[in-house]
N, C-alpha and C positions, 0 to 999 in steps of 0.2 A: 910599410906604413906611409908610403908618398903617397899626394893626390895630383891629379891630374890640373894643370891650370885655369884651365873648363871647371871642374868645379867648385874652385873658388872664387870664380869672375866674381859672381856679385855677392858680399858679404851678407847682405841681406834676403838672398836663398838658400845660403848653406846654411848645414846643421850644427850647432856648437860641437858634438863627437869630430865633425870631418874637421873642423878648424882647428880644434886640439892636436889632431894626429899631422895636423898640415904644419905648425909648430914645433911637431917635434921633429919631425924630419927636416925642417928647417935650421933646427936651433942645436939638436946632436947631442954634446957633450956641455953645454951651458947649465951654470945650476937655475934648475926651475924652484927648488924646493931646499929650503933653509930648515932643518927640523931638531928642537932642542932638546936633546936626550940627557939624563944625568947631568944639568948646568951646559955643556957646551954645544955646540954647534954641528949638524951633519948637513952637509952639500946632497944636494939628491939632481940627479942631470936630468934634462927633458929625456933623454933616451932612456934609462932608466925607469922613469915615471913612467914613459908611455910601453914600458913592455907591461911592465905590473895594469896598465887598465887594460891594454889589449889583450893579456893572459886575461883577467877578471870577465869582459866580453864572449871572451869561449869558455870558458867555463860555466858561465851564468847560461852561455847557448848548450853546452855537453849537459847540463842539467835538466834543460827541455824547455827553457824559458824561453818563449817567439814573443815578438814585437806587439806591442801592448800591454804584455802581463807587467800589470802593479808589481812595485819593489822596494820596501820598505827600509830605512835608514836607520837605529835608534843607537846612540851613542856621542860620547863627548868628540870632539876636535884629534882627530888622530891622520897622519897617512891610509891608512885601510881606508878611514872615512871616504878621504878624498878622492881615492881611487873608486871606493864605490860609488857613488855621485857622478864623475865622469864616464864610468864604463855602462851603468845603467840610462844615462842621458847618449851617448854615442850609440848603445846597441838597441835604442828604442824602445825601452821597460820604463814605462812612467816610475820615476822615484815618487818618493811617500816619506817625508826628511819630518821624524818625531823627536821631541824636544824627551831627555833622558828626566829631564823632571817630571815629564805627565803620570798624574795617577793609575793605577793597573786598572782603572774604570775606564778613564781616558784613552791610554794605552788598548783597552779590548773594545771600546768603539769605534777609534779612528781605522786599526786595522782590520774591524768588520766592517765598515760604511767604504773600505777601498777595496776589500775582496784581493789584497794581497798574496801572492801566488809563494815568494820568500820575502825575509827579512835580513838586511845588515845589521846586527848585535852586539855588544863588547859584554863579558861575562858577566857583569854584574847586574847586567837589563837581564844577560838572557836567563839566569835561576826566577827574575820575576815571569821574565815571559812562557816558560815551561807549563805552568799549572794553568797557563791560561788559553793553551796551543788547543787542546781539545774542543775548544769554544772557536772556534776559527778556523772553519772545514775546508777553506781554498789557500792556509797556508801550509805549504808541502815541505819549504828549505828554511832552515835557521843556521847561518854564514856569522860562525862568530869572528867576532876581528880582530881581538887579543888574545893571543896562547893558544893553549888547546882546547880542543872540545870533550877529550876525553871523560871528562866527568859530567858533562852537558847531557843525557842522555836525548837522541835523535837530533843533536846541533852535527854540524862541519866546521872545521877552522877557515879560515879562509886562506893558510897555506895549500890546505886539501881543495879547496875549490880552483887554486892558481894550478893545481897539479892536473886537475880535469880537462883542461884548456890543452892539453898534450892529446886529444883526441882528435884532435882538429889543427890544418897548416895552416898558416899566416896568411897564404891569401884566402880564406875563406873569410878573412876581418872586411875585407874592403866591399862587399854584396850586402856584410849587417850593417854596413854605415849608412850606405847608399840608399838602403829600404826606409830610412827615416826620411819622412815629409815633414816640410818647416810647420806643416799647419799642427802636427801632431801632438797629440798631449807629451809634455817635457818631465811635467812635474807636478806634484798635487802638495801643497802645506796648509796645514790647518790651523784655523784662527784660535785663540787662544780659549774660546768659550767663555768668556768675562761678560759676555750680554746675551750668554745663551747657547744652546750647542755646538760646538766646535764646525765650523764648516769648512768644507774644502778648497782650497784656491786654487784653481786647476790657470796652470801657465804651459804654453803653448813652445817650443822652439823660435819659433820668429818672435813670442813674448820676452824669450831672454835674450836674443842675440839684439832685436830693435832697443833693447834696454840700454845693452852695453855698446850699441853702436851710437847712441843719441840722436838717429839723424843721419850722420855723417858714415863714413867710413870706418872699417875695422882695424888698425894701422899698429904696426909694430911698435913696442916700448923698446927704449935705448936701453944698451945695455948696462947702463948703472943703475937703471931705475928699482928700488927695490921697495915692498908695502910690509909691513907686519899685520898679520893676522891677531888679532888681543878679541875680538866677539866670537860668539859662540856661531859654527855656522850652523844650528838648526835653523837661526832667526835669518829673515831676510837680508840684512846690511851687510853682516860678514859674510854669509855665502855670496852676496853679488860681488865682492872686492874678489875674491877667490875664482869665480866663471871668468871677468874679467881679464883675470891677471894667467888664466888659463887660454885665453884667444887670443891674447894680444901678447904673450910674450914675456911678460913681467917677474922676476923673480920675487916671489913670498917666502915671507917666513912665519913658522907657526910655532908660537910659544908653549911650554909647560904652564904657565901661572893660569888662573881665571883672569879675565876682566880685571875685577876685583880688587886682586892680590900682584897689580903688573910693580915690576921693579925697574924704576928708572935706567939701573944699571944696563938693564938688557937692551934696553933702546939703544946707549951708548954704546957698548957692543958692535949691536948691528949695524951706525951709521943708516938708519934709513934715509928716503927721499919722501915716502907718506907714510900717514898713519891713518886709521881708519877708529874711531872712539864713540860712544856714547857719552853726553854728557858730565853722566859720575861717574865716569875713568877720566875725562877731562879733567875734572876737577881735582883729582887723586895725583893726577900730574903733573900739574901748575902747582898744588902744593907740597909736592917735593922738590920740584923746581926750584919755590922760594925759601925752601927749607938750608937751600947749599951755598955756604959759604955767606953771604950778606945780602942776598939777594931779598929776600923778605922786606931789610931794615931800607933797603934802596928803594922799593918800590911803594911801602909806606909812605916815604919820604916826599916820593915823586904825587900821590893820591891825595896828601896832606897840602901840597904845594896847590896843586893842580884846583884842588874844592877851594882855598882858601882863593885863589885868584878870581875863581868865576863869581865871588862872593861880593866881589869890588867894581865899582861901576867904571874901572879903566884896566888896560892890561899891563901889569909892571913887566916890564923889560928884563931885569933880573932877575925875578922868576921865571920868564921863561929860559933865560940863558943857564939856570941852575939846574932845571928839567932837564937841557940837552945833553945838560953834562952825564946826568945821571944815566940819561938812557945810552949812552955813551959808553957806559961802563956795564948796565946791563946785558946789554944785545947780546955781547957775544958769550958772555957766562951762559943765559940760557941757549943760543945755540948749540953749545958745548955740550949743553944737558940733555940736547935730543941730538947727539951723533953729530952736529957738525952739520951736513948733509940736507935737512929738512929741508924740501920746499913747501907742502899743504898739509893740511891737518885736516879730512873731512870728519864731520860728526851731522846724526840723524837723532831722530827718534824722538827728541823733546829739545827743550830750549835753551841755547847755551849761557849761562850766567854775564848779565852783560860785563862784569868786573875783570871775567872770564878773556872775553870778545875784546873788551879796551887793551888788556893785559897784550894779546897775542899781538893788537894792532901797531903797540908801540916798538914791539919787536922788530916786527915785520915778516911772521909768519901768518901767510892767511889762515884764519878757521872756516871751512868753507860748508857752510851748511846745506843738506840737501832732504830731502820730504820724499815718500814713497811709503806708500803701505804697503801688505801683502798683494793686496787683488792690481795694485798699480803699478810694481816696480818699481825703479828708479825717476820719479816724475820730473822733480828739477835737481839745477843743479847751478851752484852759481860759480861762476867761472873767476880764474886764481885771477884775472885782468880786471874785473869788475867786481871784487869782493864788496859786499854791502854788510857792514856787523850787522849781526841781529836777524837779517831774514836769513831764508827759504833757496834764494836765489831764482831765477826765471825759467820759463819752459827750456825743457831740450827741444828742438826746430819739430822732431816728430810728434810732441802731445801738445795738446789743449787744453788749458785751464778757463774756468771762469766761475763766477759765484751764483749761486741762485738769487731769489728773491730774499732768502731769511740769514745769507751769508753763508749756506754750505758749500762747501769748495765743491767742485762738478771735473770729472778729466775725462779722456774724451784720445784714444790712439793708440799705435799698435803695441803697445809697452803693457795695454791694461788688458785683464784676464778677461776670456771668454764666457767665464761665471763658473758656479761655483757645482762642482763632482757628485752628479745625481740629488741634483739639489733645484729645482728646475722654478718654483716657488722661491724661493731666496734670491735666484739668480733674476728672477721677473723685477724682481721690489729693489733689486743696487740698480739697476740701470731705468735711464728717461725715458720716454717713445723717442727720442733722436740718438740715444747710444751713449748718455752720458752716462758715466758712473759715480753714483751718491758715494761722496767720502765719509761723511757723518764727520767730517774736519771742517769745524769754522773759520776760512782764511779774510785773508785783506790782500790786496792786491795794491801795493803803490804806484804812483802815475807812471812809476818809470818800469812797471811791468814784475816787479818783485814781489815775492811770496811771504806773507805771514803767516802761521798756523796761532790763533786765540786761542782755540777749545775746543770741545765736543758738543754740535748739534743737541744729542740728548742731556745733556749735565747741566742746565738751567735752572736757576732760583726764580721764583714767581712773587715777587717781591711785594708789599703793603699797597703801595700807592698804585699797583696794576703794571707796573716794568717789571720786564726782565733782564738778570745779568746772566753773564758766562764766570762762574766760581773759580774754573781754572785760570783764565786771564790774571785775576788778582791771585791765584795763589802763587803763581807763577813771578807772578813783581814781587811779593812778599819771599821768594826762596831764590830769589835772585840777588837778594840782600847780602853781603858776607854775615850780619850777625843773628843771620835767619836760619834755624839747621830746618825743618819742616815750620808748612802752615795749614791749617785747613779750615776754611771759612762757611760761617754760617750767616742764616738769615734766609733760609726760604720759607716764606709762609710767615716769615717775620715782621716786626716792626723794623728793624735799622739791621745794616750789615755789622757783625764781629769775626773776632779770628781766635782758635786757637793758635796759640803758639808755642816750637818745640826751639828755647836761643840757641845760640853757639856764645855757649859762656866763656869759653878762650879767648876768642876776639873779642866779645865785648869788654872783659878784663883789659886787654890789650889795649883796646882803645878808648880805656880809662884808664891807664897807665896805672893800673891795680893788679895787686894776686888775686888770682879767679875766688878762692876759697873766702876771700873778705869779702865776697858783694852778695848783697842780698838780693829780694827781689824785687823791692822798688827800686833798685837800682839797676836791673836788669830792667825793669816795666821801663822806667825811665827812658833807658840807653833804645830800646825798641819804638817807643813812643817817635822819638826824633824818626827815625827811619820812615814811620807808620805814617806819618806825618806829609813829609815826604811826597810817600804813592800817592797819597788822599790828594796832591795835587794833579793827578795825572786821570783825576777817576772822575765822573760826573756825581753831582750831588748824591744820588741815589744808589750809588756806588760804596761810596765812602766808607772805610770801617770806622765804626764810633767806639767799638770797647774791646780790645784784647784779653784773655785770659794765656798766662803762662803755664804750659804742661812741662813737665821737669824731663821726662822721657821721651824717648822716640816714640811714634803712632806705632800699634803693633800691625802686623805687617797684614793680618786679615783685613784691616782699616785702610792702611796706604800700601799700595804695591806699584811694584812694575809688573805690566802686562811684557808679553811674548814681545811685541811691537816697541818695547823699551819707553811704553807712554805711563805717566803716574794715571793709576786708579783707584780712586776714593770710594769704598761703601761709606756714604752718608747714613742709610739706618742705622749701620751700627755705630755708627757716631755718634746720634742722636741716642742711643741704649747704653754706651759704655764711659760716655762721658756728659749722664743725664743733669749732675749735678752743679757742674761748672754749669752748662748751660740755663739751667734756671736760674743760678744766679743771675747770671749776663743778662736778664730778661725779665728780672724777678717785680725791677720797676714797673714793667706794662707798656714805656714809651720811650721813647729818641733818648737818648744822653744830652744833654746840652754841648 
């Protein structure tokens, strides 16, 4: 499994397969792979790993699959996973990585619009995918990846597939590496269909390696450097942590829990160096965080201090010396709580709560935020030297940003997909006559080159007096609130902007120094109002929310969701149908609120 030094002169003409196998002959006996079985922990070595992909390569070859044939993924976060991912990208079989939530509609479209030759399965897709095999004339292999296939009729285990691979000697691995060209298709994932049918994002080899090179060079991670894996890799962010940390060397680990359900303890555990999160895992972690031991009551403490001084037209001295102390006493409790170890924390996908962002800053662990959709990759990325709370972060040296005329973010480099998987019409209407590609993400760009994402292009209110807002911008300030759980704002086609709202009656109790169960809801309206108040300073007139309604429950989830891309999506029709009578109240006057 050596490569010759020739070809891996230049990182950015090899193929991620040859840079994996050039790793592991490098690295041997190093654990590449932390993997949590029953509660603890198994080491898995680069050399290990890489026999399990190079067996998966000849065997997927003993099955008759040549370079090009589509090769489909469907299942949760496992080893098999990973192993299929790398051996289909190394032996030049475009993967086709399906999210195990898609519907068996879902599921029998995307795998007839790829013409998938087999598929990677864990048994619980594959009794769905059984009844639906007959409708699907070009898939020939179903490669399960948990247990046996025994009861699967016409699947394989994928022990039996790693047993195929004995038809074939080892060096006939280094001819299927070689035959993969950078320009070649790598991979196809498809978009989430939330504005219409699921389309393909076909990414190239030079699309994932210029991703994970930035620019720069391919360069070894030290060897303490270690990432947990916590997202699911059908989605883009966790599987790029994961290519990454497979070219460069990086030991991962990949947990039992979801997202979700992660448990602080595990982190401590593992002592990581990064963490890689969404948003509401972030959040889920900062609040066990301040759950341990007095950390909550300290940093209260410090948020109380902190608002009351900005409130005074001088700065007292001994408020800030009372701050020092506190943080003083913090820092190292929460280090404690993420291993000790932590140097970054990146998170994507949507906006990190600024309370969130202050929290970490006082620490002094950066939360580094970075933007990439499907069709773009990893776009920016802000660097652990020049953390900015709150944005995006700046180009990597290799892409392009810039804004249209109406504020659509536009990118523009080798990181961004070639278009989209027999889809030639779709692929005309993302891209400019100059090559840009339409985000349908409305950013800001500050003078000093950093990214904001506002909203979505399409998601605009068409407001009374003839302006238009971006709804997500404010819902985004309104759930960024701590005593905000959800918001969803209205007012298109309206007279004045309102908000539903879903509180967080714990905190608000809290900080009313009341049991939750004694407040009502003008005491709730109340404690909101202040907040509401607040944003209303941050908004232009036309902006402005005039009147709140309180909803007691969470939006049901066909209302507010997360998309595949970890971004909230609001159906406002049915907002407007399921929550018809709040809103005619809010409106029932005819005009502005005073």
């Amino acid at each position: 499994m050596s490569l010759s030094a020739s070809v891996i002169e230049q990182n950015s003409r090899s193929r991620l397969g040859q840079l994996f196998f050039h790793r592991v002959s490098e690295l041997g006996e190093r654990t590449f792979l932390k993997i949590q079985r029953c509660g603890s922990f198994e080491d898995i070595s680069w050399r290990d790993v890489g026999a399990m992909v190079q067996n998966t390569v000849l065997g997927l070859h003993a099955l008759g699959m040549t370079r090009g044939d589509n090769v489909a993924i469907l299942g949760d976060n496992s080893l098999p996973w990973l192993c299929a991912d790398l051996a289909t990208l190394a032996g030049g079989l475009p993967n086709v990585v399906i999210s195990p939530n898609a519907s068996d509609a879902t599921l029998l479209k995307i795998l007839a619009h790829s013409r998938c030759r087999a598929i990677f399965v864990d048994a619980v897709a594959a009794r769905r995918l059984l009844p639906l095999k007959a409708r699907l004339p070009n898939l020939s292999y179903a490669i399960v990846l948990d247990g046996s296939a025994e009861e699967l009729r016409g699947c394989i285990s994928f022990a039996e597939l790693l047993e195929q691979s004995r038809r074939f000697h080892i060096s006939q691995l280094d001819p299927l590496l070689e035959a993969v060209h950078p320009s070649d298709l790598a991979t196809i994932m498809y978009t989430s269909g939330s504005t219409g049918e699921p389309k393909g994002v076909m990414r190239t080899h030079d699309n994932l390696l210029s991703n994970i090179a930035s620019g720069g060079e391919i360069v070894l991670s030290k060897a303490e450097e270690l990432t947990i894996i916590v997202l699911s890799l059908n989605h883009l962010f966790g599987r790029y942590g994961f290519l990454k940390s497979a070219v460069t060397g990086r030991t991962t680990a990949m947990i039992e829990a979801t997202e979700l359900n992660l448990d602080l303890s595990v982190i401590q555990a593992l002592c990581p160096t990064a963490i890689s999160v969404v948003p509401r895992v972030m959040e889920r972690l900062w609040n066990a965080i301040l759950d341990l031991g007095c950390n909550r009551e300290i940093w209260n403490r410090m948020e109380k201090l902190d608002r009351d001084d900005r409130l005074k037209d001088f700065s007292d001295c001994d408020v800030g010396d009372e701050i020092e102390a506190l943080k003083t006493n913090l820092r190292p409790a929460v280090l404690q709580a993420l291993g000790g170890r932590i140097k970054y924390i990146t998170y994507g996908g949507a906006a990190m709560p600024p309370c969130i962002l202050r929290f970490f800053d006082v620490i002094g662990v950066p939360l580094i935020g970075s933007y990439g959709s499907t069709e773009c990759g990893g776009v920016t990325l802000c660097g652990i030297d020049n953390v900015k709370p709150g944005s995006l972060g700046k180009p990597f040296p290799n892409v392009e940003l810039r804004l249209s005329e109406d504020g659509e973010l536009l990118v523009r480099g080798p990181t961004v997909t070639p278009g989209y998987f027999e889809d030639p019409q779709a692929t005309r209407e993302a891209f400019d006559a100059d090559g840009w590609f339409r985000t349908g993400d409305l950013g800001r760009i500050d003078n000093e080159g950093s990214l904001y994402i506002v909203g979505r292009k399409k998601d605009l209110f068409n407001c009374a007096d003839g302006s238009n807002i971006n709804p997500a911008n404010i819902e985004a300030l309104l759930e960024n609130d701590s005593l905000v759980r959800q918001a969803v704002l209205l007012g298109d086609h309206r007279p004045f902007i309102a908000a539903l709202v879903v509180p967080e009656r714990r905190r608000i109790a809290a900080e009313l120094g009341r049991v939750e169960s004694t407040l009502s809801d003008s005491d709730v309206e109340a404690a909101l109002w202040q907040r509401v108040d607040l944003i209303n300073t941050q908004l232009d007139r036309y902006e402005k929310i005039r009147k709140i309604t309180i909803i007691s429950h969470d939006f049901p989830a066909r209302i507010r969701s997360i998309t595949a891309l970890q971004k909230i999506k609001i159906d406002r029709r049915t907002i407007e149908e399921r929550y018809r009578v709040e809103i005619e109240a809010i409106y029932s006057s005819g005009g502005e609120p005073s």
